[in-house]
DOMI-325860 format. One record per residue: x, y, z of N, C-alpha, C in turn; residue in one letter. Coordinates in pm, whole numbers, padded with zeros to 5 digits, always signed. Layout:
// DOMI-325860
XYZXYZXYZa
...
This chain:
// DOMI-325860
+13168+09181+16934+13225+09114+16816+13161+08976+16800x
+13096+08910+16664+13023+08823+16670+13159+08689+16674x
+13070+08602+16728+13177+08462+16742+13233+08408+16616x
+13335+08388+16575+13349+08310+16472+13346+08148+16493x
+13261+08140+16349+13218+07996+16325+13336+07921+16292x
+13401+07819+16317+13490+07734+16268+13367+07630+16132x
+13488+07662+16070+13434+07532+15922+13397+07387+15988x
+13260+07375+15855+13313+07228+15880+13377+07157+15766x
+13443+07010+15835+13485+06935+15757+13395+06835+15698x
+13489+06761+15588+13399+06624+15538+13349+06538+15638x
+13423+06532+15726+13451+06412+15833+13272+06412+15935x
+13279+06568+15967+13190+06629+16024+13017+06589+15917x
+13085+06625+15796+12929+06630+15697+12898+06480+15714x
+12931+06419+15703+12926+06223+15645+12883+06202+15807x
+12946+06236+15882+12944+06156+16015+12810+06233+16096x
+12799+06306+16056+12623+06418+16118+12544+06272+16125x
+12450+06254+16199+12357+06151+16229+12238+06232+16261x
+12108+06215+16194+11983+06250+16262+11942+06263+16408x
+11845+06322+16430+11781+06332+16576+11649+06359+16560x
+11588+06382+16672+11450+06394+16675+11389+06529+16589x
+11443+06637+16590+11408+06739+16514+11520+06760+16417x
+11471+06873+16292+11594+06934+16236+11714+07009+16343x
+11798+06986+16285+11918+07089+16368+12024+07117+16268x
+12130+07227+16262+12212+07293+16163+12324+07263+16209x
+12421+07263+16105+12567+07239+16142+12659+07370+16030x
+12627+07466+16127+12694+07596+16024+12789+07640+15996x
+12883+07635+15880+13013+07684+15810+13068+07779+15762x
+12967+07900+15776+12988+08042+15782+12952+08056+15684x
+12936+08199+15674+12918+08266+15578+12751+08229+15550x
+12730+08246+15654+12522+08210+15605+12509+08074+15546x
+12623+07971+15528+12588+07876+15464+12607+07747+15597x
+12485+07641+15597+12461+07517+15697+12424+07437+15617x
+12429+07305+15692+12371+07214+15665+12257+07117+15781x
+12181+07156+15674+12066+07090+15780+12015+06940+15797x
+12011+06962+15882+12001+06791+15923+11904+06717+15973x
+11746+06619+15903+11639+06607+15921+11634+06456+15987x
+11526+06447+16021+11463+06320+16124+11518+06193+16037x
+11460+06226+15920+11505+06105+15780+11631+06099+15735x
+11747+06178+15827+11863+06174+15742+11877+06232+15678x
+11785+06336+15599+11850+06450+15494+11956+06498+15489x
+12024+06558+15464+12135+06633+15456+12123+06767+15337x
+12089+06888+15380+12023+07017+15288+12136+07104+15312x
+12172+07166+15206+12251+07281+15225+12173+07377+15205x
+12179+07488+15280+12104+07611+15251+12184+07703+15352x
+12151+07820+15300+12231+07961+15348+12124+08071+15362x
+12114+08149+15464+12018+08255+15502+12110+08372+15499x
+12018+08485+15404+12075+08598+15400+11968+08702+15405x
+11981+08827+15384+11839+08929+15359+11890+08998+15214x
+11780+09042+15180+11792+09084+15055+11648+09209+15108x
+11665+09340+15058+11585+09452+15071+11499+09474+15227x
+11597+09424+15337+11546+09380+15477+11444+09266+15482x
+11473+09178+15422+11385+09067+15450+11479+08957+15406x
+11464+08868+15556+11508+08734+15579+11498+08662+15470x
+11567+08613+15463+11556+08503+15361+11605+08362+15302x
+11582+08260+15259+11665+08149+15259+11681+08078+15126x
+11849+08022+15130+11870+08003+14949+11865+07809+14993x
+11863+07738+14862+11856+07649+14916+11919+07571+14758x
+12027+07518+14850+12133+07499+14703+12190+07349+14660x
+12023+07209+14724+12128+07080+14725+12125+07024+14826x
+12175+06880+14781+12178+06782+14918+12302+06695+14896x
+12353+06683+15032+12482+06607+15036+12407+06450+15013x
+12486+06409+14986+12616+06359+14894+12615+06415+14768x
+12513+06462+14702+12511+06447+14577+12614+06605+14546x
+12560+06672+14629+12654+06848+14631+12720+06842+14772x
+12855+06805+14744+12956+06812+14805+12955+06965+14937x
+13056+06981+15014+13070+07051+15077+13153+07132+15018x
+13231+07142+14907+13324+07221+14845+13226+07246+14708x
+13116+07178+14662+13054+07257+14583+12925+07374+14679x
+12874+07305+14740+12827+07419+14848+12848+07556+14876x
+12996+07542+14922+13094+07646+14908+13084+07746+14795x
+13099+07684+14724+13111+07783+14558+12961+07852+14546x
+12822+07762+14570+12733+07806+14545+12776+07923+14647x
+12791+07905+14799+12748+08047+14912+12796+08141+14797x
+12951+08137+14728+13013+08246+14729+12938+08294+14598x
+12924+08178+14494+12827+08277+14364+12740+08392+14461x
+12642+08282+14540+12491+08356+14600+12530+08489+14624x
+12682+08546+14690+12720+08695+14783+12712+08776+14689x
+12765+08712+14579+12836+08831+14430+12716+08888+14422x
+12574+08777+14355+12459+08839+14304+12437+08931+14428x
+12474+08907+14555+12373+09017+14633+12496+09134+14626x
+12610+09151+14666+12662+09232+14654+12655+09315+14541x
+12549+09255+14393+12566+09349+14279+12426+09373+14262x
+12334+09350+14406+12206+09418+14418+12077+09306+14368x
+12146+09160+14335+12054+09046+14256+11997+08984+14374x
+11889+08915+14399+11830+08800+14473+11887+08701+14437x
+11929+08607+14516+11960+08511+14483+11875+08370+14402x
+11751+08388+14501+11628+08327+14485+11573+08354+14342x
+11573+08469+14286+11505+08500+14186+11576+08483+14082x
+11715+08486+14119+11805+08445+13983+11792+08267+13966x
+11759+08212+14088+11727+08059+14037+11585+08059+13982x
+11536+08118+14011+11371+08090+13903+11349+08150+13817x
+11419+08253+13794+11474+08264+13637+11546+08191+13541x
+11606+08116+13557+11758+08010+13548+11622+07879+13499x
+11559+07878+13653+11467+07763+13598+11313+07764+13499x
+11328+07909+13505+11176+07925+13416+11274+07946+13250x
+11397+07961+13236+11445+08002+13099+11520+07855+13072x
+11544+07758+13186+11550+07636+13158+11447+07552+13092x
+11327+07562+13129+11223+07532+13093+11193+07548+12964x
+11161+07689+12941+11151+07741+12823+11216+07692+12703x
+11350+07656+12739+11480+07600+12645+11393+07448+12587x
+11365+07379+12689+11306+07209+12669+11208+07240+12598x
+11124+07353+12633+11001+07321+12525+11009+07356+12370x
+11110+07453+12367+11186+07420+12233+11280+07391+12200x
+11272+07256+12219+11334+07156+12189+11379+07139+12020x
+11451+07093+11985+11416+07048+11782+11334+06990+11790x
+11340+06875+11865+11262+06743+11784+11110+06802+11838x
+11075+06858+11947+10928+06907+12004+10881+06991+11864x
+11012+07145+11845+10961+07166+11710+10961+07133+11587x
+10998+07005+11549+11027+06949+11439+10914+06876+11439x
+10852+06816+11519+10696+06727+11512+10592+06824+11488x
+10620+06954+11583+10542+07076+11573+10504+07066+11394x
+10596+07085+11305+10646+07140+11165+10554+07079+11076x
+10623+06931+11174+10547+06798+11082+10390+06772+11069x
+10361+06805+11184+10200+06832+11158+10098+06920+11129x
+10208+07053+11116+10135+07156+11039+10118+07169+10876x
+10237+07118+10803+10237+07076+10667+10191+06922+10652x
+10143+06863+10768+10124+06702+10733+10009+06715+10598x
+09921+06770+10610+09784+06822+10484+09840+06821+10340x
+09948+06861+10366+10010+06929+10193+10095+06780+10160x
+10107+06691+10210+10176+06595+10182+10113+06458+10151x
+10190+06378+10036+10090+06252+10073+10150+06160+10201x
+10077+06073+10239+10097+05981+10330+10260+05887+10372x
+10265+05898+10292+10410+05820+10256+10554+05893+10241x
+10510+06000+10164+10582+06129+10189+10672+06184+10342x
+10519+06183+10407+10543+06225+10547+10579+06103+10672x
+10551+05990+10625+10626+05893+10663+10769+05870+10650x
+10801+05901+10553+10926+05932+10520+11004+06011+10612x
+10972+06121+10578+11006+06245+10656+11014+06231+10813x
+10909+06172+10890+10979+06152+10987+11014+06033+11083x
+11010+05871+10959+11122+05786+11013+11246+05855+10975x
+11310+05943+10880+11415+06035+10910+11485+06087+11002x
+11416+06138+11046+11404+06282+11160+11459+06196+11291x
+11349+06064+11292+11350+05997+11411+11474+05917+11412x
+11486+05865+11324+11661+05757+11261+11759+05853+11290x
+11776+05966+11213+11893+05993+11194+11957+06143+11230x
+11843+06214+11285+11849+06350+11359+11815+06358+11510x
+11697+06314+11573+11666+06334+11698+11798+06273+11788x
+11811+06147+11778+11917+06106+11856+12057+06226+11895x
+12050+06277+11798+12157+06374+11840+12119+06537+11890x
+11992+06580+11780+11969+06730+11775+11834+06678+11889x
+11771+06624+11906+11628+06585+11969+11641+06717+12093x
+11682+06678+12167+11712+06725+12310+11719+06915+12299x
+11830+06920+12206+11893+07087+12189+11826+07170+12171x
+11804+07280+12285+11707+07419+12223+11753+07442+12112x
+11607+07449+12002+11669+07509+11836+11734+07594+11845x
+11722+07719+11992+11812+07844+11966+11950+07823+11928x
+11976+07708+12027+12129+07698+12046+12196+07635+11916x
+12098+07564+11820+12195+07469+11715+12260+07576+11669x
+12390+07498+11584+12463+07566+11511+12570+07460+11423x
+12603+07552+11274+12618+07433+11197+12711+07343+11256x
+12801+07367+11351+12883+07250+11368+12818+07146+11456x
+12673+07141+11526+12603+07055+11531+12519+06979+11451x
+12491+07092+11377+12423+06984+11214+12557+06896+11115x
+12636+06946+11107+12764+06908+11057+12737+06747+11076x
+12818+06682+11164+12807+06529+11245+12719+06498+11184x
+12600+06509+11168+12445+06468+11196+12460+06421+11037x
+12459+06515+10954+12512+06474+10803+12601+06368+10767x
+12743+06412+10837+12836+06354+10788+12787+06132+10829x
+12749+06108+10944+12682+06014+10969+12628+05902+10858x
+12543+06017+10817+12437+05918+10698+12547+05946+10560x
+12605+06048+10536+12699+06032+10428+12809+05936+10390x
+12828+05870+10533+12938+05748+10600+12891+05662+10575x
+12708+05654+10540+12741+05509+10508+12624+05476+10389x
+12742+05551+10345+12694+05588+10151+12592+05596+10142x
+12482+05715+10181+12347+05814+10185+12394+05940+10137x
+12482+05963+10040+12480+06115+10012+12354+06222+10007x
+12253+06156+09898+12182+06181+09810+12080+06257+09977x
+12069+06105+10034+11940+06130+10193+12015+06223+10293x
+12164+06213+10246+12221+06379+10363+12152+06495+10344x
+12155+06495+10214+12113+06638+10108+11990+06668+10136x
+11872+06552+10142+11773+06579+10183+11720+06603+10327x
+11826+06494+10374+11798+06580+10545+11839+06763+10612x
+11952+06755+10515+12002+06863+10535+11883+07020+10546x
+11787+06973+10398+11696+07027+10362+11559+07073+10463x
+11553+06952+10535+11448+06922+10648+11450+06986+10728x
+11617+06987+10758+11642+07039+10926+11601+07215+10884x
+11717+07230+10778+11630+07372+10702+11530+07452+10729x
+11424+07359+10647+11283+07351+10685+11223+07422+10835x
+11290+07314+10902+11236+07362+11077+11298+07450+11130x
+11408+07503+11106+11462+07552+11142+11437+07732+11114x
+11393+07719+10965+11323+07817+10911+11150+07862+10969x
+11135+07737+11009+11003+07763+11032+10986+07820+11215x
+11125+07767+11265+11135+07819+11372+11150+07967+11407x
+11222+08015+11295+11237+08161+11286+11125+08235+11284x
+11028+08180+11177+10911+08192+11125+10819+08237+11266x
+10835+08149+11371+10755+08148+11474+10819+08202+11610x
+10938+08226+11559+10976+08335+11699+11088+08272+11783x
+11124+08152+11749+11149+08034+11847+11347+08059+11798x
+11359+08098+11674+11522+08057+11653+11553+08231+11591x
+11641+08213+11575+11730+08322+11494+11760+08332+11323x
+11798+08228+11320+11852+08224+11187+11857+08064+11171x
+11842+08044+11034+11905+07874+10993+11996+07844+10907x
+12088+07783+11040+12228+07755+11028+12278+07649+10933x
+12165+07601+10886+12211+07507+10733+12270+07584+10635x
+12236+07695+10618+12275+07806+10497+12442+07824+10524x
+12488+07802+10661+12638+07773+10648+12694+07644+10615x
+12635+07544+10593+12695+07435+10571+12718+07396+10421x
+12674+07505+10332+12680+07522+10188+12858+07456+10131x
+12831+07356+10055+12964+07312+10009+13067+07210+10097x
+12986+07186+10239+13035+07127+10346+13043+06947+10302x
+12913+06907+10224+12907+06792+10184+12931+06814+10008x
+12964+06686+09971+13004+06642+09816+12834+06680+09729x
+12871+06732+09631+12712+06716+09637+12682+06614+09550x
+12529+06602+09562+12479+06464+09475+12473+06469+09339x
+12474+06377+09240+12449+06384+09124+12344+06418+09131x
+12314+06496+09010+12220+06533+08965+12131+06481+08849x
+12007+06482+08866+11951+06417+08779+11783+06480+08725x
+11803+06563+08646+11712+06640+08603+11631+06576+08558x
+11573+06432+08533+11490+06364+08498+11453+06251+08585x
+11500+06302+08730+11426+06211+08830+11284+06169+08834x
+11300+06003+08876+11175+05919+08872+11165+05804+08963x
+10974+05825+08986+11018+05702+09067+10992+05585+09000x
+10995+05473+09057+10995+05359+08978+10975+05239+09037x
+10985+05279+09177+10920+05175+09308+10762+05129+09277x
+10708+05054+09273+10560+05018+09298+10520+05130+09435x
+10544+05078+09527+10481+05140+09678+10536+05311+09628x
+10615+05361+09574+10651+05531+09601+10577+05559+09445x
+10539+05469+09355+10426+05502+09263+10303+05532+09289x
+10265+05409+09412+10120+05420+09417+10117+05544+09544x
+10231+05554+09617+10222+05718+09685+10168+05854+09596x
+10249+05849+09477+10279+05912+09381+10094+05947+09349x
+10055+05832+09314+09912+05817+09231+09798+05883+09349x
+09817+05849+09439+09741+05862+09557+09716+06039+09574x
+09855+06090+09576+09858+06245+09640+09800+06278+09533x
+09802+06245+09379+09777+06350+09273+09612+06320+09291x
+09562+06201+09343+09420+06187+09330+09339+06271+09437x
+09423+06325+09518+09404+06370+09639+09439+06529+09667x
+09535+06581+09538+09527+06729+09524+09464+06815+09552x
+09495+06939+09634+09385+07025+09676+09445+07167+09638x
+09484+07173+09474+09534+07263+09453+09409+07329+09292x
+09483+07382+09215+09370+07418+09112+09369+07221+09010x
+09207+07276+08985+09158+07116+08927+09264+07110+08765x
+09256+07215+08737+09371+07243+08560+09469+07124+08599x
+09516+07177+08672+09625+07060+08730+09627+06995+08789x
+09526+06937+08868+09530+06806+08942+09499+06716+08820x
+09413+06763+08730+09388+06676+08595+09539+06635+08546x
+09650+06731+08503+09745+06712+08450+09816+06608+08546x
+09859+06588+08670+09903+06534+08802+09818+06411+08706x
+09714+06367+08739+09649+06232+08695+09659+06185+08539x
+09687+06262+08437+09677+06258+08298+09860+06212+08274x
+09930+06300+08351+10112+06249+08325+10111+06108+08319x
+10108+06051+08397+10123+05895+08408+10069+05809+08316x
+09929+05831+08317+09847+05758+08172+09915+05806+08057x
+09955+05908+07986+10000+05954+07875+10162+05956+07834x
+10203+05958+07968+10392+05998+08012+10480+06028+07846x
+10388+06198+07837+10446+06225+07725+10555+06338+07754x
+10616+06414+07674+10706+06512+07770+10627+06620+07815x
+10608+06676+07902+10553+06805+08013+10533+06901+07916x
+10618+06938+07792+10581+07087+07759+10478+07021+07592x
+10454+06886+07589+10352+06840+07490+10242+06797+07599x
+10252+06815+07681+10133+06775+07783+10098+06879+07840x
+10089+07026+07812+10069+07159+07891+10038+07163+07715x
+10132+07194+07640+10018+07249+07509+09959+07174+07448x
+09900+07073+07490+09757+06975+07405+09617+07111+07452x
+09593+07023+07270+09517+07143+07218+09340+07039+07236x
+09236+07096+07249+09081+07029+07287+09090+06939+07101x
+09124+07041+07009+09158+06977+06876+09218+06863+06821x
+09341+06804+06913+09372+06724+06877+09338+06597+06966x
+09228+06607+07061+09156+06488+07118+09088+06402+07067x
+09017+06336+07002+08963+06209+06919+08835+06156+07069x
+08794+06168+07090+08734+06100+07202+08621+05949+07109x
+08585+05957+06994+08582+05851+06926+08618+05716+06892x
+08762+05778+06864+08880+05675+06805+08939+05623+06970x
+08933+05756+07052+09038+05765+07201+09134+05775+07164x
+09227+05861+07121+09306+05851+07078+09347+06045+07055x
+09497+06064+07106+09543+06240+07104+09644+06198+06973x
+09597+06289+06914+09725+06328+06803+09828+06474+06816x
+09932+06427+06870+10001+06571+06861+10156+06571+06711x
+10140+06682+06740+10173+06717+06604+10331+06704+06599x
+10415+06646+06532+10511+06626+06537+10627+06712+06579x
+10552+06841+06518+10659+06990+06530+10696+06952+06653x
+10578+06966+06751+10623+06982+06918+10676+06805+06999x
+10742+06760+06898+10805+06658+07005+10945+06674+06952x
+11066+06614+06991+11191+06621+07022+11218+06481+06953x
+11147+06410+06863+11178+06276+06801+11275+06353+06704x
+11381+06260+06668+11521+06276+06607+11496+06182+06496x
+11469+06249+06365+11470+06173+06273+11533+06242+06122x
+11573+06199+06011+11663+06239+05914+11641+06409+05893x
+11550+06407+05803+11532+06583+05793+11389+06619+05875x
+11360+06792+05893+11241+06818+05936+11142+06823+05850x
+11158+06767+05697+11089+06815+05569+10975+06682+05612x
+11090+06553+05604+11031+06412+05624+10912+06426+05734x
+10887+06522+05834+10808+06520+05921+10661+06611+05870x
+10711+06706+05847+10590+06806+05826+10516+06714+05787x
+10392+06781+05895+10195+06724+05867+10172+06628+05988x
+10300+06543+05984+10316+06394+06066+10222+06407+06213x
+10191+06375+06256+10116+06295+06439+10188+06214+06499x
+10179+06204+06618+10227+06109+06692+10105+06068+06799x
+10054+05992+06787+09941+05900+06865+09994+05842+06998x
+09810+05861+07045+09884+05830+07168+09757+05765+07198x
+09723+05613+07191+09589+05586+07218+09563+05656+07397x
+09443+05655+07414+09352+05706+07509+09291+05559+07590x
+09373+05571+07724+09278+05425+07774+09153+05507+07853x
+09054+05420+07921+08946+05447+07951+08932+05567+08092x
+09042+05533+08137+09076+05612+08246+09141+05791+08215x
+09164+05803+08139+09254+05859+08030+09155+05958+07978x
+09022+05892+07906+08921+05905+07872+08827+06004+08027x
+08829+05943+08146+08705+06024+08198+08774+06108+08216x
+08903+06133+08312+08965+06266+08323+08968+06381+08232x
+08939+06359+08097+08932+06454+07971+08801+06484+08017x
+08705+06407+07987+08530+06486+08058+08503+06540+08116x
+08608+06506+08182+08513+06578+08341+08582+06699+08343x
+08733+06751+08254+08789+06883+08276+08765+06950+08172x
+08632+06931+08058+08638+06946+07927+08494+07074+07984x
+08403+07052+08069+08326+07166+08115+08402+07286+08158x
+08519+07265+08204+08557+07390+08280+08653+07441+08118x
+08752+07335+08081+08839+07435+07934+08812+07402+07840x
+08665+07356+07832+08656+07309+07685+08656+07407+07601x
+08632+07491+07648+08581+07656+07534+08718+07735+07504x
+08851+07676+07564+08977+07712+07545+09072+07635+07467x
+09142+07663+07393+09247+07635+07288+09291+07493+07341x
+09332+07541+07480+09459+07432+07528+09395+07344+07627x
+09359+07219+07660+09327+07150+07745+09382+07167+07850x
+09515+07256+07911+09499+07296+08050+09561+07457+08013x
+09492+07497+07994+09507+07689+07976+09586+07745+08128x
+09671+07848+08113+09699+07910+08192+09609+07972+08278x
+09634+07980+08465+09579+08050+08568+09533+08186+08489x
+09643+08253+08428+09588+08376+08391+09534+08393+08271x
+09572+08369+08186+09498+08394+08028+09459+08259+07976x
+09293+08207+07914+09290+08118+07861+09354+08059+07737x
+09422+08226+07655+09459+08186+07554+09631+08092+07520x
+09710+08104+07609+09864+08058+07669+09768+07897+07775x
+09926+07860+07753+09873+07696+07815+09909+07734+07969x
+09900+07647+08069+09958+07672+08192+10159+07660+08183x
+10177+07745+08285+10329+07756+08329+10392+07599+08320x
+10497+07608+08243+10579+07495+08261+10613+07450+08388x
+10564+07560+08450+10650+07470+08635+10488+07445+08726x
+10390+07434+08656+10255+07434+08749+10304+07263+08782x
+10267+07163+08693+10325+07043+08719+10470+07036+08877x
+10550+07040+08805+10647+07042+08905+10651+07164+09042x
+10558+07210+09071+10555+07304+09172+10439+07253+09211x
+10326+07185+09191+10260+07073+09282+10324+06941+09346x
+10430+06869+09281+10500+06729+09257+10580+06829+09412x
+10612+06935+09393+10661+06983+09557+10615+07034+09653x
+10456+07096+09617+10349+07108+09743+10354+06970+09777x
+10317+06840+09699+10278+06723+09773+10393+06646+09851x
+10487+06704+09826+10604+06692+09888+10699+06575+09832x
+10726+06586+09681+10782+06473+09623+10942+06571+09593x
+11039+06540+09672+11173+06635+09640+11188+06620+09483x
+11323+06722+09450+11343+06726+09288+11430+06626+09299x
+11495+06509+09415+11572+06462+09358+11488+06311+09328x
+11344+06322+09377+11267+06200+09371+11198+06181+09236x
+11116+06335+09214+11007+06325+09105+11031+06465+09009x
+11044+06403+08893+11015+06533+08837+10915+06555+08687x
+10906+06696+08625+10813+06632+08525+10832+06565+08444x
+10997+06544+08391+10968+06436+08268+10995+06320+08294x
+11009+06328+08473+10994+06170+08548+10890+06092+08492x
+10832+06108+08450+10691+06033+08435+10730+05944+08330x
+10777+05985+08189+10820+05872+08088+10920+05834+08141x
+11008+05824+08242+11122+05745+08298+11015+05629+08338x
+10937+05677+08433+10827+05595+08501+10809+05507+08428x
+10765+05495+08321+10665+05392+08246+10760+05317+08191x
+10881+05403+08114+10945+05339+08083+11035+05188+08108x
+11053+05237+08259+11111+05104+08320+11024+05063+08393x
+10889+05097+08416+10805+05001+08517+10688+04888+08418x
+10668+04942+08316+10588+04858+08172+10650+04784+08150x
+10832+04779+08112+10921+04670+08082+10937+04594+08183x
+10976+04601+08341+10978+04575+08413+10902+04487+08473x
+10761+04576+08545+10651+04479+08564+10554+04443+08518x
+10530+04494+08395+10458+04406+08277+10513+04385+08157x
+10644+04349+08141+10707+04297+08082+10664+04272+07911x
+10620+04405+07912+10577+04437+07727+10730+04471+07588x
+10678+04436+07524+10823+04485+07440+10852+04619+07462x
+10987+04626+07489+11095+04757+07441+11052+04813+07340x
+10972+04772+07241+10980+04870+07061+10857+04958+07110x
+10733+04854+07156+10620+04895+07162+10634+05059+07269x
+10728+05033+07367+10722+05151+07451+10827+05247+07411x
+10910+05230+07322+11005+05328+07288+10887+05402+07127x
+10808+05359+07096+10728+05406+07036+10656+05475+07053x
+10591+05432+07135+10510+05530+07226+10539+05646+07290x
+10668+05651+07337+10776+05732+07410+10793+05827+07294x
+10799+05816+07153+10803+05895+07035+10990+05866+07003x
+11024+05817+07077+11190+05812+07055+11214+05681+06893x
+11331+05753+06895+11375+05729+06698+11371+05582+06715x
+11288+05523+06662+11329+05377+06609+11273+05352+06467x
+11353+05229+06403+11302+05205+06252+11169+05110+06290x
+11097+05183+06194+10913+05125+06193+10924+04969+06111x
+10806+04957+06096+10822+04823+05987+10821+04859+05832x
+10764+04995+05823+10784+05028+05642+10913+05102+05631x
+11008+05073+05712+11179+05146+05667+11162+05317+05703x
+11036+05359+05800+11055+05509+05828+11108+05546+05964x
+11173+05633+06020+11216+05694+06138+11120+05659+06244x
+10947+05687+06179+10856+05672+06258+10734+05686+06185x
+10638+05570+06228+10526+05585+06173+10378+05604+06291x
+10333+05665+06264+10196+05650+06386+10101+05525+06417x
+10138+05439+06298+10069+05339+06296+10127+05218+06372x
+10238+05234+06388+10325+05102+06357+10288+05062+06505x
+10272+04930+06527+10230+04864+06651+10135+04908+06727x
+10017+05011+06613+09897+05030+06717+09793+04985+06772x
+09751+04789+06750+09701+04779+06846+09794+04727+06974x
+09903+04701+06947+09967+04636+07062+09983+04781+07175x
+09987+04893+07072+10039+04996+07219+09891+05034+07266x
+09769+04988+07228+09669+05066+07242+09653+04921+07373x
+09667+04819+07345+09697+04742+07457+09709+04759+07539x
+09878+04804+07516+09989+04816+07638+09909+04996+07761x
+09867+05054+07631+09827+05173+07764+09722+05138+07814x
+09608+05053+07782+09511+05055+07836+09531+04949+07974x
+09644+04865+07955+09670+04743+08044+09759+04831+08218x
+09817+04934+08117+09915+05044+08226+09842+05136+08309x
+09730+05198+08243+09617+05261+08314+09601+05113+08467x
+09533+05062+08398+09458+04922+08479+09572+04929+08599x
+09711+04857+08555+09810+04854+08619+09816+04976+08761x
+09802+05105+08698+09824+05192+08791+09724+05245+08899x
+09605+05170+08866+09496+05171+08954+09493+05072+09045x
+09511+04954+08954+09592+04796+09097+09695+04896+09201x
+09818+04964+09108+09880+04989+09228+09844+05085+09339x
+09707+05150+09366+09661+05218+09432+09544+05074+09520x
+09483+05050+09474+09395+04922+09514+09534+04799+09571x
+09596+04841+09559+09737+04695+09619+09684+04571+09541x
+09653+04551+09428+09655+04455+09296+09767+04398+09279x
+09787+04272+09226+09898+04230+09158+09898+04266+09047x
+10030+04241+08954+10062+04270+08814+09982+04152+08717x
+09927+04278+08638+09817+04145+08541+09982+04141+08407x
+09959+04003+08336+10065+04034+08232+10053+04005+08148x
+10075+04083+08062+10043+04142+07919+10025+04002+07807x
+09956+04044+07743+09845+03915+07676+09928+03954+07511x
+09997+03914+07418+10031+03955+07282+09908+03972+07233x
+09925+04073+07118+09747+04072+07036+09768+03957+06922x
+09716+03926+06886+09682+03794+06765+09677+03877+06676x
């Protein structure tokens, strides 16, 4: 009959003192503590598994108690009594630990960020991840993506919504989305658990004529469209919105006909604008001008080889005879990564609107004219094409200039009255 081991106590573990070699102080059940030249203190337990010796090794006192020790021997028996290694269930444990850290969010969220960094402008993606880094990693950084779930994205929102960021919840919300989707995409997650958080936050106003109006998120703005690597039809239009900031569906059907490259100057035809004036009789025949600044001018040249031989100065992908899709504009403005709640297409006359008054401080008439919106002319009509045309032929050619400073980091030149 084998001897039985008496336990040890705490008294026994703490008070063990080194010696010249290792030596064991054993508590049954295959489980000791070993005791090294340096003072170590190792718990480990020897058992066999398929006739071969073997040793588990589970910790060091102080830090793993003698009553957590304990618990490990007795986990270690179960796995063998249900035919498991003990050993192999910890390097499994630690190779699927591992695995967990390297997908991490924030590991795959940088992953994300630098695979779409190309499709974005500079500023854009700056954006995106002083975000990430502010107001997500701190919490999600660490968490295998497997494991998120919305009541961890939840918090993370509610945070920036606390301190009145609705609008940037909405868009983070979007982000995490993003990676989260893209995690799926790549094998790494299951599903993305934003799609439950639907209705969880207030939502934002809406504003179907979002614009920017910042200098620095303009000259972002100017930069990506100069920098488009999508079809040229529309990178032209991307560069032509701003100079012209007429509405999107009179800026998709301009016709090669009503260009002037002479005068510089587009005439579109009254039918197709949305100006509000007494009857439609008073209009028929009418134009609405739009001088042509010089900048304005080469972009027409240089896209006049590829559609000049077509109706519409930016013809549809598929048929030359139809203009391009109303959403080609705004479905680049979101390859380059400008959200709908930042930029949109008829953002652009918001744009001018308050950045001409603003930072070049031109009259209100001159740009609500231009804009085509109802004001009384100087001969008592709704609207005349003439009325203040050299001052607006001025004002666009000074706004072109303007919007090239704000790419060059220029100051504001300011506006000179005409004599």
């Amino acid at each position: 009959m084998p001897r039985r081991i008496a336990p040890l106590s705490d008294i026994q573990v703490n008070k063990a003192k080194p010696k010249e070699s290792d030596y064991k102080l054993a508590d049954g059940g295959g489980l000791y503590l070993l005791v090294t030249p340096t003072n170590g203190k190792l718990w480990r337990m020897d058992y066999r598994f398929n006739d071969k010796r073997k040793t588990a090794s589970f910790g060091a006192y102080p830090a793993l108690s003698l009553a957590d020790a304990r618990q490990r021997r007795d986990e270690a028996k179960k796995l063998l009594a249900n035919g498991v290694d003990p050993n192999e269930m910890k390097k499994s444990v630690k190779q699927a630990k591992i695995a967990l850290e390297k997908n991490s969010f924030e590991l795959i969220a940088r992953e994300w960020h630098t695979k779409f960094l190309s499709q974005w402008s500079e500023g854009h993606a700056k954006t995106i991840m002083s975000r990430l880094e502010r107001d997500v990693f701190p919490w999600l950084g660490t968490m295998p993506i497997l494991e998120i779930k919305p009541v961890d994205i939840l918090p993370v929102l509610r945070r920036i919504e606390d301190r009145g960021a609705l609008e940037t919840a909405h868009r983070i919300k979007t982000v995490i989305g993003q990676i989260l989707r893209y995690a799926v995409a790549t094998g790494r997650a299951e599903r993305d658990s934003t799609t439950d958080l639907r209705g969880a936050l207030p939502p934002a106003i809406k504003n179907n004529m979002a614009a920017l109006t910042d200098p620095k998120d303009v000259a972002e703005l100017l930069k990506a469209s100069d920098t488009y690597k999508g079809s040229f039809v529309v990178k032209c239009a991307l560069k032509l919105a701003p100079l012209l900031f007429c509405r999107p569906g009179e800026l998709r059907h301009t016709e090669w006909t009503e260009i002037n490259f002479k005068t510089a100057q587009l005439n579109v035809p009254i039918e197709r604008l949305k100006l509000l004036t007494k009857t439609k009789r008073e209009n028929k025949g009418k134009l609405h001008l739009i001088p042509l600044s010089k900048q304005a001018i080469i972009i027409l040249k240089e896209l006049q080889p590829l559609t000049g031989h077509s109706k519409y100065v930016f013809p549809g992908h598929r048929s030359p005879l139809r203009p391009m899709s109303e959403n080609a504009v705004l479905a680049a403005l979101r390859r380059m990564g400008f959200e709908k709640e930042e930029m949109s297409g008829h953002g652009y006359r918001a744009m001018a609107r308050t950045m001409i008054r603003q930072e070049l401080h031109i009259e209100a008439e001159y740009i609500e004219i231009q804009l085509a919106h109802k004001t009384k002319s100087p001969n008592g009509t709704a609207y005349d094409r003439v009325s203040f045309l050299p001052e607006r032929t001025q004002m666009m050619q000074l706004w072109a200039d303007y919007l090239d400073g704000l790419k060059a980091g220029a100051k504001v030149i300011p506006f000179k009255q005409v004599a």
